[in-house]
N, C-alpha and C positions, 0 to 999 in steps of 0.2 A: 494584796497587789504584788503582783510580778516586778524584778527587778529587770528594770528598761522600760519600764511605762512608760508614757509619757508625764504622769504628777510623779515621778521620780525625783525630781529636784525638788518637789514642796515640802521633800524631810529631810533637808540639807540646811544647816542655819546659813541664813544671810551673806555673813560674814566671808562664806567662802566664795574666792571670785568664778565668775562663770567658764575658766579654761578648767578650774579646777575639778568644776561639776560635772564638764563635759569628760573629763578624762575619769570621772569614777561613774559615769554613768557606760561609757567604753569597757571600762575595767571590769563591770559588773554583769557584761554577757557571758561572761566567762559561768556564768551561773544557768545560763541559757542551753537548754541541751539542743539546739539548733548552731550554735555558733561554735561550742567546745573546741579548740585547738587555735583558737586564735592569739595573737602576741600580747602582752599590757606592757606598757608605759610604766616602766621605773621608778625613769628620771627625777630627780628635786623629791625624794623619798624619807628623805633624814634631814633634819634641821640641822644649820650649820653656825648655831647659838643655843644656848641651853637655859633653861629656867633653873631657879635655885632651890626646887621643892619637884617629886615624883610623880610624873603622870601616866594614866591609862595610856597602857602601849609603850611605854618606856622597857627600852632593854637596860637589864643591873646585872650585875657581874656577883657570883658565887651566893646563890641564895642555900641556906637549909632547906630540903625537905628528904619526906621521907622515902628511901630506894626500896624496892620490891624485889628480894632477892630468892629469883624462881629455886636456885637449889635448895636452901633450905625453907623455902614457902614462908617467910617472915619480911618484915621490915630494917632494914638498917638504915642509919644516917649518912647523907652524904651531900655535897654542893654540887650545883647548878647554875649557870647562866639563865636569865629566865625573862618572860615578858610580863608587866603588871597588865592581869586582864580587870580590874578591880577599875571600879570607877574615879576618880581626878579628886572629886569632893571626897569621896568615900574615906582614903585613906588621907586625908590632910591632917599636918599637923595640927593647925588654926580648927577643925572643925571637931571641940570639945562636946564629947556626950556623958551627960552622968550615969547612963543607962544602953546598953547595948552598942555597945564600941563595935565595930565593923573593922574587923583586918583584910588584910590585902589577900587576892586570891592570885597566883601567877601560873602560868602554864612554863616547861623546861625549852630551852634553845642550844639547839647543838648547829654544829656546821654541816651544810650542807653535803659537803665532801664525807667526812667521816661516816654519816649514817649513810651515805653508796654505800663505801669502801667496807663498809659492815656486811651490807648485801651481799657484795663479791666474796669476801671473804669466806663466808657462812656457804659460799657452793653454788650461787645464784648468779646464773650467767650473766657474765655484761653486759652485753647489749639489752636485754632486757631490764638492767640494774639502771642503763641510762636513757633508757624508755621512760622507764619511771621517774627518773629524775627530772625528765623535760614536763613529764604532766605535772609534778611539785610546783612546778618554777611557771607553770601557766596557770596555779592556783588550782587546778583539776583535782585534788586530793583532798578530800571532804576535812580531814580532821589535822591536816598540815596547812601550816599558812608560811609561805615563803616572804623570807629577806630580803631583798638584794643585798648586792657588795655596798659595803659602807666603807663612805672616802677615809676613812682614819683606821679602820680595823681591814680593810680590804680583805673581807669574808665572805662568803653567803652564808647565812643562818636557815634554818625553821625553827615555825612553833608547832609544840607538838601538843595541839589542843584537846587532846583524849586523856592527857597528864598531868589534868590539874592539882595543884594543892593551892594551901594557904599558908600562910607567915603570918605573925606579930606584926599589927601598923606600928605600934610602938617598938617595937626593934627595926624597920626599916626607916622610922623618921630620926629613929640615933644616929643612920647614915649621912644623912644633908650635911654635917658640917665637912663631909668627904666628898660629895656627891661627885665632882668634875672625874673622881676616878673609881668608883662604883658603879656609875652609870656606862653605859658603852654610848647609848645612842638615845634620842627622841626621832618618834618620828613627824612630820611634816601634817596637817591637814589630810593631804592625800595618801599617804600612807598610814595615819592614824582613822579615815573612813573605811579605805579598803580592810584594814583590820579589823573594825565594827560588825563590818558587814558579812567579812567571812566567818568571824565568827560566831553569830546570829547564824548563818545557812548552817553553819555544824553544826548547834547546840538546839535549834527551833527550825526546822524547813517547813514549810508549809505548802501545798497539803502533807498530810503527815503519809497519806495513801495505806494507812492500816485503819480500815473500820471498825473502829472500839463497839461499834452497836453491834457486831454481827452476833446471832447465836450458833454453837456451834455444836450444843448440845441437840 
């Protein structure tokens, strides 16, 4: 099914109110290559209360993973801001497995600004550095998913979803008894589906438009 059908809503739990549905179903033409360049709705983005345990789509502050360092073709260590793309149950503390423990898998977030100003820097003309900036920020970038400004860190973020790793759930549930200043943000219903769903069109698009049957022999 196409996103903007009309049983679009029938995979939305209940719970969410119907301004909400209409503004991620708005949100999600963005995926439409008929509509492409149109504005989304921000607004009421980030919860302005927080829970005392990490959910899908939470922004955390200095995570380990591993950096890819091109000159010498190796790994090094280094921290990251990052978004939990792992699922809410997945990494809870309360849900004890004696058998295949699931750790958190997180993608990295930097500020929107900086990876420009990388652009520019690197020789890549502005205007075309803030061409591309504007397609970010209308979601048009398959494997970036945009932030908005958050009321308390007044940044723009991305996620840079082609960079994934994974952490210890039990080193990130050491966190909680810190959580109010590890975490940066949660985000809202609505920005926790748009999240879902961009990142499902990067990791799964369907059709996939490459014929696995063809013979080519």
């Amino acid at each position: 099914m196409a996103f903007g059908d009309d049983n679009f809503e029938s995979l939305l739990p209940p719970y969410l109110t119907q301004p909400d549905k209409a503004r991620l179903k708005d949100a999600l033409k963005q995926f439409m290559p008929d509509y492409r360049g149109g504005e989304i709705d921000y607004s009421d983005f980030y919860k302005d209360y927080r829970n005392t345990y990490f959910m899908q789509s939470d922004l955390i502050r200095e995570i380990r993973f591993p950096y890819w360092d091109i000159e010498v073709s190796g790994y090094d260590k280094k921290y990251t801001d990052a978004i939990v793309i792992s699922n809410t149950c997945d990494i809870s503390f309360d849900n004890v497995r004696e058998m295949n423990n699931k750790q958190c898998l997180f993608a990295p977030i930097v500020e929107l600004d900086e990876f420009i100003n990388d652009f520019k820097d690197s020789g890549i003309d502005s205007k075309k550095a803030d061409g591309f900036k504007e397609n970010i920020k209308q979601q048009l970038i398959t494997n970036i998913f945009y932030l908005p400004v958050h009321f308390r860190e007044e940044k723009e973020y991305i996620a840079l979803l082609d960079k994934v790793f994974w952490f210890p759930s039990a080193e990130l549930n050491s966190y909680i008894d810190d959580i109010e200043d590890e975490r940066i943000a949660s985000l809202t219903h609505y920005g926790y589906y748009l999240f879902i769903l961009k990142l499902s069109f990067h990791l799964c698009r369907l059709p996939e438009q490459c014929d696995r049957e063809v013979d080519f022999n």
